[in-house]
BAFIRO-663817 format. One record per atom (N, C-alpha, C): x, y, z; atom name; residue number from 0; residue in one letter. Coordinates in Angstrom, 3 decimals, m for minus. Example, Ala and Ser with C-alpha at 12.3 -4.5 7.8 and 13.67 -1.06 7.14 Angstrom:
<node px="13.190" py="m5.690" pz="7.800" site="N" pos="0" code="A"/>
<node px="12.300" py="m4.500" pz="7.800" site="CA" pos="0" code="A"/>
<node px="13.200" py="m3.300" pz="7.800" site="C" pos="0" code="A"/>
<node px="12.850" py="m2.250" pz="7.080" site="N" pos="1" code="S"/>
<node px="13.670" py="m1.060" pz="7.140" site="CA" pos="1" code="S"/>
<node px="12.900" py="0.030" pz="7.870" site="C" pos="1" code="S"/>
***
This chain:
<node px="117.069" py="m9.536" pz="m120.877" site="N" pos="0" code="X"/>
<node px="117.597" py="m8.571" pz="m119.955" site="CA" pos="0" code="X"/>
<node px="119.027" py="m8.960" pz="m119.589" site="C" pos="0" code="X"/>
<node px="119.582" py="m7.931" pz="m119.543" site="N" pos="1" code="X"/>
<node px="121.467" py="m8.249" pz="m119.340" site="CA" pos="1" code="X"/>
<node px="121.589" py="m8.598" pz="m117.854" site="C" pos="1" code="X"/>
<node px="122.251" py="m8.978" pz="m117.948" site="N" pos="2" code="X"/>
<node px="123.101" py="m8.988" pz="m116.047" site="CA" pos="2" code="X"/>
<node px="124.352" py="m8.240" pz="m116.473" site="C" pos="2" code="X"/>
<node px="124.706" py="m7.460" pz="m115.093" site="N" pos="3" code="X"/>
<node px="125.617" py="m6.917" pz="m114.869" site="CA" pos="3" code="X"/>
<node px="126.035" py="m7.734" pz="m113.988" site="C" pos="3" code="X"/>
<node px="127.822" py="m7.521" pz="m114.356" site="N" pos="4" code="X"/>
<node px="128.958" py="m7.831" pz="m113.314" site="CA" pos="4" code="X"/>
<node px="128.819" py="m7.558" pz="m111.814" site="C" pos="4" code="X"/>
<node px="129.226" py="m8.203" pz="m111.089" site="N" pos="5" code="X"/>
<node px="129.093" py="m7.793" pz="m109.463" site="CA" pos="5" code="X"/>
<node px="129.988" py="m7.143" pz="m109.448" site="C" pos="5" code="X"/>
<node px="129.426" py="m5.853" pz="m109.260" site="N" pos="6" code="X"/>
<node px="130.658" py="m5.075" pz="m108.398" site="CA" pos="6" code="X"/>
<node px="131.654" py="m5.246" pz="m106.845" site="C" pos="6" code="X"/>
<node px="132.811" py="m4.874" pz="m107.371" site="N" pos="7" code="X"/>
<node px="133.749" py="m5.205" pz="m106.539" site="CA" pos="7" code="X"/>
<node px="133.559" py="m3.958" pz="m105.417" site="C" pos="7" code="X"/>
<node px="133.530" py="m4.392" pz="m104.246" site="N" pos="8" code="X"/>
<node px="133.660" py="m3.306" pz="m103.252" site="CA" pos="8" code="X"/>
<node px="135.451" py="m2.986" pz="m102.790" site="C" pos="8" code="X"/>
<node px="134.867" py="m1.252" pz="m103.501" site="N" pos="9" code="X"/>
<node px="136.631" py="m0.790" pz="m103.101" site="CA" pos="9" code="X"/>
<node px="136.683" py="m0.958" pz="m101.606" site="C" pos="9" code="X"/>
<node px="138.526" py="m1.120" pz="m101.361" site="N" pos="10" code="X"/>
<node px="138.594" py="m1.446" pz="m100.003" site="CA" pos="10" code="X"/>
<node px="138.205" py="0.328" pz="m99.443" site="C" pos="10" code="X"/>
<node px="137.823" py="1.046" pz="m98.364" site="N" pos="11" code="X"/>
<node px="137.681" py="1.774" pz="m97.489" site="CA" pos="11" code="X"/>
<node px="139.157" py="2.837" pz="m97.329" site="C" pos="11" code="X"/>
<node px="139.071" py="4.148" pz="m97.835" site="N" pos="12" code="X"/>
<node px="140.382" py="4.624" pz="m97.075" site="CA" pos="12" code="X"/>
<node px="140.337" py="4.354" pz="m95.426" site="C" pos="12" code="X"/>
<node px="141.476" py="4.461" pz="m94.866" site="N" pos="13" code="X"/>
<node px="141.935" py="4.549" pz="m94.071" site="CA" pos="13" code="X"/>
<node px="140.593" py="5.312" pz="m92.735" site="C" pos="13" code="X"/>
<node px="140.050" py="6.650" pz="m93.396" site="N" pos="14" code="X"/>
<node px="139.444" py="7.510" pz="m92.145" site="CA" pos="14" code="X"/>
<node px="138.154" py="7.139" pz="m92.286" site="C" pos="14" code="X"/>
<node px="137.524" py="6.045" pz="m93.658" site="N" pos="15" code="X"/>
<node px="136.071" py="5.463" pz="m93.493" site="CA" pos="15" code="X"/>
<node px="136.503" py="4.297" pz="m92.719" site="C" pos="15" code="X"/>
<node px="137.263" py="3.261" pz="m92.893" site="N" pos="16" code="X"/>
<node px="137.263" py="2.089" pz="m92.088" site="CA" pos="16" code="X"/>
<node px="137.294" py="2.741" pz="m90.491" site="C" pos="16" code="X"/>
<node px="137.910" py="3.323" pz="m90.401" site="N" pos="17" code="X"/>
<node px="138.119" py="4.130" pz="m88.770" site="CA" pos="17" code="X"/>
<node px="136.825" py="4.508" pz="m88.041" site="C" pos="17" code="X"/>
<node px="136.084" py="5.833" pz="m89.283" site="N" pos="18" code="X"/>
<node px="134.801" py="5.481" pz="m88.541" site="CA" pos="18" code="X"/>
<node px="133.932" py="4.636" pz="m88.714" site="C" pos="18" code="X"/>
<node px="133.869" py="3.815" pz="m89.346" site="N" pos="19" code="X"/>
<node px="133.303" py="2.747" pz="m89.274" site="CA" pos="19" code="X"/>
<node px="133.324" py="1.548" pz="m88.084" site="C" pos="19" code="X"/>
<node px="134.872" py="1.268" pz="m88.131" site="N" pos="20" code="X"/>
<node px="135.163" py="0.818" pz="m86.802" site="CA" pos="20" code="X"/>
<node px="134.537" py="1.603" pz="m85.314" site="C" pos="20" code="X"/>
<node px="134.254" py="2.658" pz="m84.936" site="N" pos="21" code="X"/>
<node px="134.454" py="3.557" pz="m84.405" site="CA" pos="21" code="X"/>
<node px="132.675" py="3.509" pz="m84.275" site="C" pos="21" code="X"/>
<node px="132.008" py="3.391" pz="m84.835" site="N" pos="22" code="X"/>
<node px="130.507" py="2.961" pz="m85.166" site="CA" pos="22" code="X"/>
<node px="130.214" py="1.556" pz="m84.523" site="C" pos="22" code="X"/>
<node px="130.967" py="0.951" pz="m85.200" site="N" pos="23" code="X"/>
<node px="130.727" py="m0.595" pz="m84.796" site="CA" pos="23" code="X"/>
<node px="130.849" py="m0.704" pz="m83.055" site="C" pos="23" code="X"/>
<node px="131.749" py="m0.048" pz="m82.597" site="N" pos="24" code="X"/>
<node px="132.584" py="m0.079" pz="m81.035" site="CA" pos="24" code="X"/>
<node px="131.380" py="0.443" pz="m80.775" site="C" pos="24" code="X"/>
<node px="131.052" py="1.455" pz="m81.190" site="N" pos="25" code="X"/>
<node px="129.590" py="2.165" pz="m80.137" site="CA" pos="25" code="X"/>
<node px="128.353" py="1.867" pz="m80.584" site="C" pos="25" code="X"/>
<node px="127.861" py="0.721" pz="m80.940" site="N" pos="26" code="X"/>
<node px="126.990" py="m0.211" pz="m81.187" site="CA" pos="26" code="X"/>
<node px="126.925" py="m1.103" pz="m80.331" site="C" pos="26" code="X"/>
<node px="128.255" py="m1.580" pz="m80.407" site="N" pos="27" code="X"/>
<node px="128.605" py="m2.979" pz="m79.410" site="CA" pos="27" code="X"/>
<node px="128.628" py="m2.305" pz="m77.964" site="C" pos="27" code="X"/>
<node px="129.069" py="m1.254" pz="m77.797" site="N" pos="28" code="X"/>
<node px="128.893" py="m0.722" pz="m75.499" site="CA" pos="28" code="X"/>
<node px="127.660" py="m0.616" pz="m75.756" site="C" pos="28" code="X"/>
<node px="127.062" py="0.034" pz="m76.673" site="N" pos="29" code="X"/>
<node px="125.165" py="0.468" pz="m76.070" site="CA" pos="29" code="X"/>
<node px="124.690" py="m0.919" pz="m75.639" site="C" pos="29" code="X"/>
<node px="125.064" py="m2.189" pz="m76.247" site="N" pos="30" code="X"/>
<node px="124.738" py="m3.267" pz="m76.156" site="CA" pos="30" code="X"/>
<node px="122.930" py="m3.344" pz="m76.228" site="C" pos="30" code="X"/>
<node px="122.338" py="m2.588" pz="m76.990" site="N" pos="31" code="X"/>
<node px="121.331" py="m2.939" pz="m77.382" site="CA" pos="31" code="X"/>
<node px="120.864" py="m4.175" pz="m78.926" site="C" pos="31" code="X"/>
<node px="121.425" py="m4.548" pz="m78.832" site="N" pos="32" code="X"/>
<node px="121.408" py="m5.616" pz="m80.296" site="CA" pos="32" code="X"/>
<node px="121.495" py="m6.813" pz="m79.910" site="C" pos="32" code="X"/>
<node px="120.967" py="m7.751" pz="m80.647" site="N" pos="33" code="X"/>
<node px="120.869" py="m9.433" pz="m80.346" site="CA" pos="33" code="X"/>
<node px="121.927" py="m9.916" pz="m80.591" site="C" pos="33" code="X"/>
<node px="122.280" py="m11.104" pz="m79.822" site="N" pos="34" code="X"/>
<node px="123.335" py="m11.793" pz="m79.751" site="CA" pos="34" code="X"/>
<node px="124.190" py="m11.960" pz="m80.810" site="C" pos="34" code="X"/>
<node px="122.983" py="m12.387" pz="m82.120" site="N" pos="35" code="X"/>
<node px="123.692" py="m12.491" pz="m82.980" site="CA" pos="35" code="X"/>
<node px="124.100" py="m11.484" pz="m83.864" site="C" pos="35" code="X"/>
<node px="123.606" py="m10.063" pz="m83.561" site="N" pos="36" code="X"/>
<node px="123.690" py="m8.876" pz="m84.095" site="CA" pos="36" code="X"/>
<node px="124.860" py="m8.621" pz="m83.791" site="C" pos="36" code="X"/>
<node px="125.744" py="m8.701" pz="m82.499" site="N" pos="37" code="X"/>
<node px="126.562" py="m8.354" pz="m81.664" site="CA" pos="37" code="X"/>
<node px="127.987" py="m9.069" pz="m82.297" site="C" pos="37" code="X"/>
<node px="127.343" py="m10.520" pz="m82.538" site="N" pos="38" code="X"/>
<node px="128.542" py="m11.320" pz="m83.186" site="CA" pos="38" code="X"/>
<node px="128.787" py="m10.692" pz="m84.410" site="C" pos="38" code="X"/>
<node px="127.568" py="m10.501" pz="m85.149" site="N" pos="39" code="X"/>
<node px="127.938" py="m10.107" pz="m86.693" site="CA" pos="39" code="X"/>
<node px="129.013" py="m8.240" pz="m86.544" site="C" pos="39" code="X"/>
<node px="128.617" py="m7.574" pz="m85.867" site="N" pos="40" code="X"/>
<node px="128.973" py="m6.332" pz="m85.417" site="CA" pos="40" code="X"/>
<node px="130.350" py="m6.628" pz="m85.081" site="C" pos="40" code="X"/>
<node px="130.875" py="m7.846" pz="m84.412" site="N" pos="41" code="X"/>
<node px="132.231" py="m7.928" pz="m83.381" site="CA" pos="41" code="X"/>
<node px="132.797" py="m8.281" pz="m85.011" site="C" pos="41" code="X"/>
<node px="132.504" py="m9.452" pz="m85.823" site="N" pos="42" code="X"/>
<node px="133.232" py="m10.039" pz="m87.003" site="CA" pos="42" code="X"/>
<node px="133.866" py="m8.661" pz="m87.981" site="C" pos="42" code="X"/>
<node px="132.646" py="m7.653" pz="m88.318" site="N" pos="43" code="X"/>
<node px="133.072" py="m6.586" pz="m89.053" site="CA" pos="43" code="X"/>
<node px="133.487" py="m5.646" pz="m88.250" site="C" pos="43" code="X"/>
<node px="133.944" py="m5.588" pz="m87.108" site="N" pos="44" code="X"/>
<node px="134.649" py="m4.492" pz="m86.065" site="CA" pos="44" code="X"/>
<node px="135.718" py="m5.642" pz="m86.176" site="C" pos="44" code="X"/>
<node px="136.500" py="m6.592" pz="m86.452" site="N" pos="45" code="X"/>
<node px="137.675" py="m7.706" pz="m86.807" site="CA" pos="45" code="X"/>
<node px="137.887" py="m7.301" pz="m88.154" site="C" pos="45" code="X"/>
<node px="137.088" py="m6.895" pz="m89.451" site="N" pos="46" code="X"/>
<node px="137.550" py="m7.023" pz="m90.635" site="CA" pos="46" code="X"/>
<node px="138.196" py="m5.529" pz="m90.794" site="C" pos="46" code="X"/>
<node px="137.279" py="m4.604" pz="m89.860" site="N" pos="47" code="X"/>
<node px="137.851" py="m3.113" pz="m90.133" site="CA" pos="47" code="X"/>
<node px="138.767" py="m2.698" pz="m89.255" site="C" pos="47" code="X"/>
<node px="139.187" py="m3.182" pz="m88.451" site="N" pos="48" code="X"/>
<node px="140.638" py="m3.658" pz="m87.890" site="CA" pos="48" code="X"/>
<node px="141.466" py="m3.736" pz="m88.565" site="C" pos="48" code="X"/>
<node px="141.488" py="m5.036" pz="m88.719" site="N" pos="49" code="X"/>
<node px="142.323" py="m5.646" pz="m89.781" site="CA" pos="49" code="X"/>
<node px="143.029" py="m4.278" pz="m91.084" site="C" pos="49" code="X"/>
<node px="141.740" py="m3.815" pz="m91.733" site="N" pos="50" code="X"/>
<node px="141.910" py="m2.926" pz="m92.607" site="CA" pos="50" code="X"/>
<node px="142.818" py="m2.006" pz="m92.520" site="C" pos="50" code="X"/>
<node px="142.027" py="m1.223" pz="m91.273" site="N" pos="51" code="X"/>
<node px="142.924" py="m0.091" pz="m90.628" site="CA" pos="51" code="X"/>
<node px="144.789" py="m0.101" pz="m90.638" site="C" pos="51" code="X"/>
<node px="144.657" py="m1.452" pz="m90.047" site="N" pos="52" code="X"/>
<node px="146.096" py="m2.080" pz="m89.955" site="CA" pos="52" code="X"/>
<node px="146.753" py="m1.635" pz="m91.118" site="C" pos="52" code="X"/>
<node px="146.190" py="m2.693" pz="m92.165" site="N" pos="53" code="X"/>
<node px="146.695" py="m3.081" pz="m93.536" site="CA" pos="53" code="X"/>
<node px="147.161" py="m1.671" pz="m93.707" site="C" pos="53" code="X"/>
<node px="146.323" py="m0.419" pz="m93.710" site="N" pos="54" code="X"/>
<node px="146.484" py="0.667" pz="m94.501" site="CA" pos="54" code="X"/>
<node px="147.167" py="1.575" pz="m94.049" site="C" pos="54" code="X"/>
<node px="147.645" py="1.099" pz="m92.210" site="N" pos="55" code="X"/>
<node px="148.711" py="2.024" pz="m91.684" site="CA" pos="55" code="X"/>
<node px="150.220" py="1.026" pz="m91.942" site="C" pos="55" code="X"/>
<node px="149.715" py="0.028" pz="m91.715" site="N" pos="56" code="X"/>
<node px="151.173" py="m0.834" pz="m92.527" site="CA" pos="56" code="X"/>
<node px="151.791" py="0.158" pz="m93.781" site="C" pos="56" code="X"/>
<node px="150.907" py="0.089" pz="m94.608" site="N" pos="57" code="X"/>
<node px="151.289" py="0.332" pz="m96.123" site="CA" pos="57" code="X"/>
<node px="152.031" py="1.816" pz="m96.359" site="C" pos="57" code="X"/>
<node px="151.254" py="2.844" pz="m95.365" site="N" pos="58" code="X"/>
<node px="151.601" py="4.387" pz="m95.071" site="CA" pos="58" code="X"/>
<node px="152.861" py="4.467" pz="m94.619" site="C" pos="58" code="X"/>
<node px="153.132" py="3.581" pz="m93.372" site="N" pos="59" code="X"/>
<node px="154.453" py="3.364" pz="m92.779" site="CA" pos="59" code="X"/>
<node px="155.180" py="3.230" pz="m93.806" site="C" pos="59" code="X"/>
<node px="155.342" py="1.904" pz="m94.760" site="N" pos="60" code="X"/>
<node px="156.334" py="1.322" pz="m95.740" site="CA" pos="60" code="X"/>
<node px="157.015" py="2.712" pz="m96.551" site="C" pos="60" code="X"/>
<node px="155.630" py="3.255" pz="m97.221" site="N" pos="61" code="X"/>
<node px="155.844" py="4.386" pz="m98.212" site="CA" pos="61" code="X"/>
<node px="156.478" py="5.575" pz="m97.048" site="C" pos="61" code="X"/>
<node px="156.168" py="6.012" pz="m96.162" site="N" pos="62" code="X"/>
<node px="156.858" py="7.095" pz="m95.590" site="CA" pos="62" code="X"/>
<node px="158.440" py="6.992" pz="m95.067" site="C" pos="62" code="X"/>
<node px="158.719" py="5.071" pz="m95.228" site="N" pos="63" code="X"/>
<node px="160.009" py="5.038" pz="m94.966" site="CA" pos="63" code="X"/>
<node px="160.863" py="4.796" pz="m96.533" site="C" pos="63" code="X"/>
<node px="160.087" py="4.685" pz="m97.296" site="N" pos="64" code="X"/>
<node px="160.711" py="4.554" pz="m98.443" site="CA" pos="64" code="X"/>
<node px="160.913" py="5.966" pz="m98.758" site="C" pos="64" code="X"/>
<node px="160.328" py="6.950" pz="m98.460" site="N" pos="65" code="X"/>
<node px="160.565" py="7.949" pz="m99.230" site="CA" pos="65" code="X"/>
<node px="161.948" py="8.720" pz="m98.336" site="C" pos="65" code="X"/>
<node px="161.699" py="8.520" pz="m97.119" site="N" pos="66" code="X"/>
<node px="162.773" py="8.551" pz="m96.252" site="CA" pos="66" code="X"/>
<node px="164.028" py="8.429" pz="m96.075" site="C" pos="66" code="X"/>
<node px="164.386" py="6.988" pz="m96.900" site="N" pos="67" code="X"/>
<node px="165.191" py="6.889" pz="m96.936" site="CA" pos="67" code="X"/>
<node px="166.019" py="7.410" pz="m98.258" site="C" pos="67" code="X"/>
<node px="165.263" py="7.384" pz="m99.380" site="N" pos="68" code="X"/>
<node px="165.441" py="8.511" pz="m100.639" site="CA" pos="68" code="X"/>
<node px="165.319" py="9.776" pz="m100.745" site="C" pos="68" code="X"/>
<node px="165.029" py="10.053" pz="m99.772" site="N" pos="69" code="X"/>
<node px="165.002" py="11.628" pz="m99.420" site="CA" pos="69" code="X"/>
<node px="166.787" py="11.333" pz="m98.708" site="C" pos="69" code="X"/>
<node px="166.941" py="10.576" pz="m97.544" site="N" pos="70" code="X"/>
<node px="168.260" py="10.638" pz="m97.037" site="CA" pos="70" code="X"/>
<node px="169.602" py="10.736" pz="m98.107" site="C" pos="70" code="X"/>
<node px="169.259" py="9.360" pz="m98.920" site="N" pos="71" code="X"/>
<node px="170.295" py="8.964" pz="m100.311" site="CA" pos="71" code="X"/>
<node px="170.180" py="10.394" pz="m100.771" site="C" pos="71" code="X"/>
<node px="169.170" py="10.966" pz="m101.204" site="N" pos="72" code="X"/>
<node px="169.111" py="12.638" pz="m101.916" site="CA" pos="72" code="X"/>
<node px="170.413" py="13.178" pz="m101.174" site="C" pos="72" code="X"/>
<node px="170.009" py="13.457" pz="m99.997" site="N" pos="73" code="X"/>
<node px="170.348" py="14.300" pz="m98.693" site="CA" pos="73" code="X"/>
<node px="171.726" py="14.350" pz="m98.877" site="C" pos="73" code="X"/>
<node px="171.958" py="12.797" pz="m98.733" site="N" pos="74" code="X"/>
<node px="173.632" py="12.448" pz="m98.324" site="CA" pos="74" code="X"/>
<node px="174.753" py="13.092" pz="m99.627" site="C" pos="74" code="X"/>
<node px="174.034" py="12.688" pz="m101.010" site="N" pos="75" code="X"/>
<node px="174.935" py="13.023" pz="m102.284" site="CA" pos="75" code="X"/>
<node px="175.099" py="14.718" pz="m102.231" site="C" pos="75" code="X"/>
<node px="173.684" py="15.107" pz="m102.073" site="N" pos="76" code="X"/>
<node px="174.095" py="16.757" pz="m101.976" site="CA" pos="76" code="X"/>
<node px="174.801" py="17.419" pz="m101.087" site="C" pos="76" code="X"/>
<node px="174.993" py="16.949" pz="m99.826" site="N" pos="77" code="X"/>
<node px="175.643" py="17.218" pz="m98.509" site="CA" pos="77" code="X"/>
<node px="177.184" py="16.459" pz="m98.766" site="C" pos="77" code="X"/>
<node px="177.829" py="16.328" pz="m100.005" site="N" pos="78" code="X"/>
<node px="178.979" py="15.577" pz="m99.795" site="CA" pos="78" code="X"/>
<node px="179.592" py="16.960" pz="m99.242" site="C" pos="78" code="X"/>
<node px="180.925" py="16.176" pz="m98.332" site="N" pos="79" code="X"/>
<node px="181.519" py="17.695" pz="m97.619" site="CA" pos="79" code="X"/>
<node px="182.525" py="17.995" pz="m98.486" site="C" pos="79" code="X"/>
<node px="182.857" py="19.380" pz="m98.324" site="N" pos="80" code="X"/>
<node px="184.264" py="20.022" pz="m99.473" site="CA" pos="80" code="X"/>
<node px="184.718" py="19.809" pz="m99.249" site="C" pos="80" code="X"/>
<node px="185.738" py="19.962" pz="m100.202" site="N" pos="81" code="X"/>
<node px="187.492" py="19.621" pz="m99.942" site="CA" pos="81" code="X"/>
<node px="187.815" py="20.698" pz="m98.630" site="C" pos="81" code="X"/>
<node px="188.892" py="20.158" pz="m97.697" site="N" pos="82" code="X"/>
<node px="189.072" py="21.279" pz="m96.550" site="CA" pos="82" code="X"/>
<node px="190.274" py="22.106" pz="m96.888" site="C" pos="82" code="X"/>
<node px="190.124" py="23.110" pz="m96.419" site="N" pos="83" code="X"/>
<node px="190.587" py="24.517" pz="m97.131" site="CA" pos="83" code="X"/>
<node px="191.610" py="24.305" pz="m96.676" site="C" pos="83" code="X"/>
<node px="192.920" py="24.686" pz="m97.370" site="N" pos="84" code="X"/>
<node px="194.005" py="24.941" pz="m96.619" site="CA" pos="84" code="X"/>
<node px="194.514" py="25.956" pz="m95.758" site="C" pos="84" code="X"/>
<node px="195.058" py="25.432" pz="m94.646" site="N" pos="85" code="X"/>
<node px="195.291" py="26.817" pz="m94.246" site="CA" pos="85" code="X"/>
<node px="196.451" py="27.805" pz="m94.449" site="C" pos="85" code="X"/>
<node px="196.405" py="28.932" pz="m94.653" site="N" pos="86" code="X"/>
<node px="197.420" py="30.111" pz="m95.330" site="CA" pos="86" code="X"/>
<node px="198.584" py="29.416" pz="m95.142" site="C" pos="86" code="X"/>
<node px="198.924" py="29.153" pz="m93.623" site="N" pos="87" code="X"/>
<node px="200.257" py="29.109" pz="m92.901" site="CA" pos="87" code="X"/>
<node px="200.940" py="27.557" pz="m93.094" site="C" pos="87" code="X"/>
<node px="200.138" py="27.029" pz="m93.713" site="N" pos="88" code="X"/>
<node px="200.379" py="25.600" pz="m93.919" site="CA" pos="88" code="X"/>
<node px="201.969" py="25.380" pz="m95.011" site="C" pos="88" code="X"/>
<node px="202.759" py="24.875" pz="m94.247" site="N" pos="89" code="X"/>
<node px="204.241" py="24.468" pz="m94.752" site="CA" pos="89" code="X"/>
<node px="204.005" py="23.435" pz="m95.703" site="C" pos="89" code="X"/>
<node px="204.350" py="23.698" pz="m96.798" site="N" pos="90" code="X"/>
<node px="204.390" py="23.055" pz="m97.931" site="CA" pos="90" code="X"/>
<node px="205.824" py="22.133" pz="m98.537" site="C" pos="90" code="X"/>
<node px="206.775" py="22.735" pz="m97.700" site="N" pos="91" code="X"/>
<node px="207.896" py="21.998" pz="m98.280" site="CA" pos="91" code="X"/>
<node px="208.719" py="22.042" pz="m99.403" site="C" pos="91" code="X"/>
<node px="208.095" py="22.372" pz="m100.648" site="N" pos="92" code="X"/>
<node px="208.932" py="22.503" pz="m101.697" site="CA" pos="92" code="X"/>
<node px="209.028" py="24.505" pz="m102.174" site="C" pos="92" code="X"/>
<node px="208.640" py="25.223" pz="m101.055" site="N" pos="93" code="X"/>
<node px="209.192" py="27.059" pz="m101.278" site="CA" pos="93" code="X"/>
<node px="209.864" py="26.980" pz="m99.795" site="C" pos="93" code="X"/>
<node px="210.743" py="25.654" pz="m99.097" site="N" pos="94" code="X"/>
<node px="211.243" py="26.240" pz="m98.263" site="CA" pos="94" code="X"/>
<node px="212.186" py="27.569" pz="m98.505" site="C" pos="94" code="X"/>
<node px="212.947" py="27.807" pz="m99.480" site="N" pos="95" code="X"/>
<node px="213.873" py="28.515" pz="m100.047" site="CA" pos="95" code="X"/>
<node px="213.633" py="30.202" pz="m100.079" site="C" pos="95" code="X"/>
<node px="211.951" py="30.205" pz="m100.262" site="N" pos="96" code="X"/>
<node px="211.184" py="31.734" pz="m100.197" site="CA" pos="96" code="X"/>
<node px="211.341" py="31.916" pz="m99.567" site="C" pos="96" code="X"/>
<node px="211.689" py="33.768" pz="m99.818" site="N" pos="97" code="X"/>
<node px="211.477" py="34.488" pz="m98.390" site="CA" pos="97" code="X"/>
<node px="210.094" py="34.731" pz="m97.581" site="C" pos="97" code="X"/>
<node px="210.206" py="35.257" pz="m96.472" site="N" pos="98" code="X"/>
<node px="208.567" py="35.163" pz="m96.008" site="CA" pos="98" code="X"/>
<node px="208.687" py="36.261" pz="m95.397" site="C" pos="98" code="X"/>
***
């Protein structure tokens, strides 16, 4: 008989670790669970923390990266025009024209 590989547990998006966390918190106020239920409950309400973090860290990074390449975009297309001259503007070399 074969053995299979242990599967790797994917990490949690962002809105399962949340409710999960969010589970764990209202486990721990009912405070119906044994001491050591409570500890094990507080450790994985610490790991899905943690997670949460990690995965609003990472959202942040990417929403400022794109941000700021969206700006670099922004800035090259927004170069300003040349400024127009104006009609009445003395030029110096037709002082001689009539006007």
């Amino acid at each position: 008989m074969e053995q299979q590989p242990p599967q790797t547990e994917r990490e949690p998006s962002f809105e399962e670790a949340l409710a999960q966390l969010r589970e764990t918190v209202q486990t721990l106020e009912e405070g119906n669970v044994s001491l050591e239920e409570a500890t094990r409950l507080l450790a994985r309400g610490a790991e899905l923390a943690r997670t949460c973090n990690d995965l609003l860290a990472k959202a942040e990074l990417q929403v400022s990266r794109i941000r700021r390449n969206f700006q670099g975009q922004a800035d090259v297309a927004e170069e300003p025009e040349p400024p127009m001259v104006p009609p009445q503007q003395d030029f110096g070399m037709f002082d001689d024209a009539p006007r």
